[in-house]
N, C-alpha and C positions, 0 to 999 in steps of 0.2 A: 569213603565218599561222603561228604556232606550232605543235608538233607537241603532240600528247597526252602525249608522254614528252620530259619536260625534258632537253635538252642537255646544262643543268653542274647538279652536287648541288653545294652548298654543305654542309659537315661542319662544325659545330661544338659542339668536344665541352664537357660542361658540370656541374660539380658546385659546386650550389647558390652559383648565378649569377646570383642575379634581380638583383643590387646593379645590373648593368652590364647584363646582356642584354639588355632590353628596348631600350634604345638599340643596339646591336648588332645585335638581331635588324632594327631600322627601316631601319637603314644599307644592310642587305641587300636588303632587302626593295623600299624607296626607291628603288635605284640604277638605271640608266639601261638594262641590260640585265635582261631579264624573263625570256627564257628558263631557268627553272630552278628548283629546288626547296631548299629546307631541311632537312636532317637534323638536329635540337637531340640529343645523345648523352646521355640523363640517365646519367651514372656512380654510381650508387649513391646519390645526393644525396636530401637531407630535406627539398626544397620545395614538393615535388608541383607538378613543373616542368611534366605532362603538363595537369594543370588550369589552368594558367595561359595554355599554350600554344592549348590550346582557346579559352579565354578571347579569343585575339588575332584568332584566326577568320579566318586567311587558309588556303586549301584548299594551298596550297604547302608548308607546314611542318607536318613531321612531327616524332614523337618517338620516339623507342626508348631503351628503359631495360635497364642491364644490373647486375649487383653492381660493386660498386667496384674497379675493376682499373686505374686510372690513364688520364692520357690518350693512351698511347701505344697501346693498347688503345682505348680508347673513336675513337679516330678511323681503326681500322682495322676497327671494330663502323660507323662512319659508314661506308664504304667498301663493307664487305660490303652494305649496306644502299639502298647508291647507285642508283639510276634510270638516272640519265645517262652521258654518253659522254666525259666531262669534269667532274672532280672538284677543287672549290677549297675551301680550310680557313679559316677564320677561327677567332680563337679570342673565348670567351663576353665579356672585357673590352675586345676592341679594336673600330677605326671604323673600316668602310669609306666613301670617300667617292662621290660619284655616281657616275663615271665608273669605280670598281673594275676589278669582273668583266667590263663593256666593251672595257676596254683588255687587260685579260689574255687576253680569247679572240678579242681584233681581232689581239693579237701572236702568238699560238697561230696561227691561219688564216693569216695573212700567210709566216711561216715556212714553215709548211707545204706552202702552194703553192710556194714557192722549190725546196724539195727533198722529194721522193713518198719517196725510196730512202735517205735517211738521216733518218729519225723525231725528232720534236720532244718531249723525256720530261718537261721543268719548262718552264714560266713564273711568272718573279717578277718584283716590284720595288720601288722602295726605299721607305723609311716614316719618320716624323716620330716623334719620342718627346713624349707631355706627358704635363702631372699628372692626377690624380684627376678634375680639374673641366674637364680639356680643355685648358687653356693650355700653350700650348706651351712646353718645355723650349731649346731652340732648337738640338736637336740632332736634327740627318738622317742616317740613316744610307742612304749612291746610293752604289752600285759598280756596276761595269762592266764584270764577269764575264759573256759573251756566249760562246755558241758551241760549242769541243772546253776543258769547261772544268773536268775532272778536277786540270788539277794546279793550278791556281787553287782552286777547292772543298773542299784536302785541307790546303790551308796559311792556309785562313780561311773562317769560314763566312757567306756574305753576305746569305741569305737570310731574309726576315723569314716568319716562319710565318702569318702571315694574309695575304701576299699572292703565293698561291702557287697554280699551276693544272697540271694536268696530267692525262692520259689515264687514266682509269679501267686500263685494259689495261696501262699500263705500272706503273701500281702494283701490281697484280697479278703484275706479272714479275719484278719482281724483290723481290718481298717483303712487301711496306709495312713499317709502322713496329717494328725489336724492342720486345719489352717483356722489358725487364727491372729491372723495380721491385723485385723481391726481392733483385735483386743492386746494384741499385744505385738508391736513394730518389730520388736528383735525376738524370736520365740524359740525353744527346748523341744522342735518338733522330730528330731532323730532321736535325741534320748527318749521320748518318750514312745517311739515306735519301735526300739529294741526292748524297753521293759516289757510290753506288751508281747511281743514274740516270745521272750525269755520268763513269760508265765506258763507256757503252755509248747514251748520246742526246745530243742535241744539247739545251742549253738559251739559251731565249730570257729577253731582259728589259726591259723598261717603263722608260723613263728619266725616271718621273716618280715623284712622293709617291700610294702607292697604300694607305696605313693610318696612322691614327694609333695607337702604341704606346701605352697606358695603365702609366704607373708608380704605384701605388698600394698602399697598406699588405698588401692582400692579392694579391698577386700571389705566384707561389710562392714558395716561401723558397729559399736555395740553401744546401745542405749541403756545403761548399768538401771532405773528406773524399772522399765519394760525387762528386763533380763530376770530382775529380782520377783517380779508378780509373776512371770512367768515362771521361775523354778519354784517357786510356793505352790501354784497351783497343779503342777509337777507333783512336787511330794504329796499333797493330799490329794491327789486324783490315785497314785501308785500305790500309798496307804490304805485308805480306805474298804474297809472289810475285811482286813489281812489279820490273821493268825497272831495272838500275842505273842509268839517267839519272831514273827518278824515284824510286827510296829516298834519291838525293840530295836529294830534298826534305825528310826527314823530319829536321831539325836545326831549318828554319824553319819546318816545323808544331810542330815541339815547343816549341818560344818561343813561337810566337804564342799556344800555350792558355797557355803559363805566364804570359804578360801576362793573360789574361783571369783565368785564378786569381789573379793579384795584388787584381786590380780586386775578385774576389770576395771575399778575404782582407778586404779592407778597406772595403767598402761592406756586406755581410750579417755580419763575425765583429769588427770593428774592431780586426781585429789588423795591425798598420801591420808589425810585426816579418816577418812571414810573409808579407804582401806585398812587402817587401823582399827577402828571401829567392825570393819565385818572381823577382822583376825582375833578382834577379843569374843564377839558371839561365838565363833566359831566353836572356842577354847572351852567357855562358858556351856557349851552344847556337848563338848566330846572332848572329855579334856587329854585322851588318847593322840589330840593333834600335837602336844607337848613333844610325843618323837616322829614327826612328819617333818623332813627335812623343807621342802614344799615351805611351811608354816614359817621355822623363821627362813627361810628366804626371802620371802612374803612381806616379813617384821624390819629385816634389813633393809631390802628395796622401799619399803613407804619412811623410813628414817632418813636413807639418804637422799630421797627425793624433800621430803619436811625441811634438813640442815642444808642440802647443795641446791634447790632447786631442777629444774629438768635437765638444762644441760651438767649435772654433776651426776646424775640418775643416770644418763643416758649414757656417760662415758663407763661409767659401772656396770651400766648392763651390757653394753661393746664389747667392755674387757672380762664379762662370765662365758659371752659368745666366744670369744675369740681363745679361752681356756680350752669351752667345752670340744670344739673343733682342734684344737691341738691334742689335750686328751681323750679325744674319743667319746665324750662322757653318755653316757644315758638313762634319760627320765621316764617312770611309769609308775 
């Protein structure tokens, strides 16, 4: 029998999200585990998201509306807000599948019987990327960051933010999410709330496909500017005080975002120049990126967007999709 007070809050934060939510919200709702509730985060948004929600008429989901203060904020407004003893995010565009929040608080419990004295702070696990309409892109992104897994965590960030679970209490302990939107428009506020966890808990993970990722026109934009001050301040907030055996990490955390800022250079600003330019820091940083496949793909893709322009780019990147989905392929 269920208890009167839901176990896990489900947080998903949301401004003006009807395009995708309602499929979102079913996913949740649908899934195989019942015990729990919904918090929809209206952020300031103009859809009168509270009437709609009404509208859906399941007594589980709620809504709380606050001024528009982004979503790093809006999911620590879902938190304060939370019921339960266990809190999982989903964000308004993506899919959870039956088995979700099942698996995540079956690998939560499981852990946790194993060890009383050393605390359980995240469970994640991996997710599938597609388009707008569902199809899949044929790209997975499964790692296998288990366990004391700080300095894994600080040199890549593995975790997909809708497939994520963890203790109400422990979100509370050490923080939940910065927000710092006025400092920085596009910000690294989930990486930087699992390094924080993975100082000090132990995290568990799911070694299945537990969300589908939606890529689609409106998904946030990313401002490569504001992304880049934000992962510096990143790395020197995570560094800072640490042990000479792990500042010696920070050459290959600093590559690894400069690979990511390449990707961004060149998929949101299509400037192939400055995507080449982070791929040679990078190198220059850790020169270990020489056997990351990732790197030249990287090297590839800003060459042929430099000689073909966008639509020559574009039919190149179609046709790696359109491989990886006949082969199967998978990234991590």
């Amino acid at each position: 029998m269920e208890s009167t007070t839901p176990r896990v809050t489900v947080v998903i934060p949301c401004y003006n999200s009807l395009r995708f939510l309602p499929e979102t919200l079913s996913a949740v709702l649908d899934g195989s585990y019942t015990d729990l509730e919904v918090v929809l985060v209206d952020d300031g948004g103009e859809d009168d998201l509270a009437s709609w929600a009404t509208a859906v008429g399941d007594e589980r989901v709620r809504v709380v509306r606050q001024a528009n203060a982004g979503v790093a904020a809006a999911r620590n407004r879902g938190v304060a807000d939370a019921r339960g003893e266990l809190v999982a995010f989903c964000d308004s565009d993506d899919l959870w599948l039956p088995h979700t929040l099942a698996a995540m608080v079956g690998r939560f419990d499981e852990l946790s019987a194993e060890s009383a004295a050393d605390p359980v702070g995240l469970v994640y696990g991996w997710y599938q990327v597609v388009l707008s309409d569902g199809t899949p892109t044929g790209r997975v992104e499964a790692f296998e960051a288990e366990g004391d897994v700080w300095e894994q965590f600080v040199t890549a960030n593995p975790v997909g933010m809708s497939a994520t679970l963890l203790p109400r209490q422990v979100f509370e302990d050490v923080g939940g999410f910065e927000v710092n939107r006025d400092e920085f428009p596009i910000d690294v506020e989930d990486w930087d709330l699992w390094i924080r966890i993975a100082a000090s808990h132990r995290v568990g993970l799911v070694r299945d496909v537990l969300y589908l990722y939606r890529r689609h026109d409106s998904n946030s934009s990313t401002a490569v500017d504001s992304l880049d001050a934000a992962y510096r301040r990143l790395l020197a907030k995570s560094f800072d005080g640490q042990p000479v055996d792990r500042l010696a990490l920070r050459p290959s955390a600093t590559a690894h975002i400069e690979k990511i800022l390449g990707w961004q250079s060149l998929n949101d600003e299509r400037d192939a120049q400055r995507a080449l330019a982070y791929r040679r820091s990078a190198r220059r940083h850790d020169p270990a990126m020489l056997a990351s496949a990732d790197y030249w793909r990287l090297g590839a893709a800003a060459r042929a967007m430099a000689l073909l322009g966008d639509r020559g780019y574009e039919s190149i990147r179609s046709a790696a999709g359109s491989a990886r989905r006949l082969l199967g392929l998978r990234r991590s």
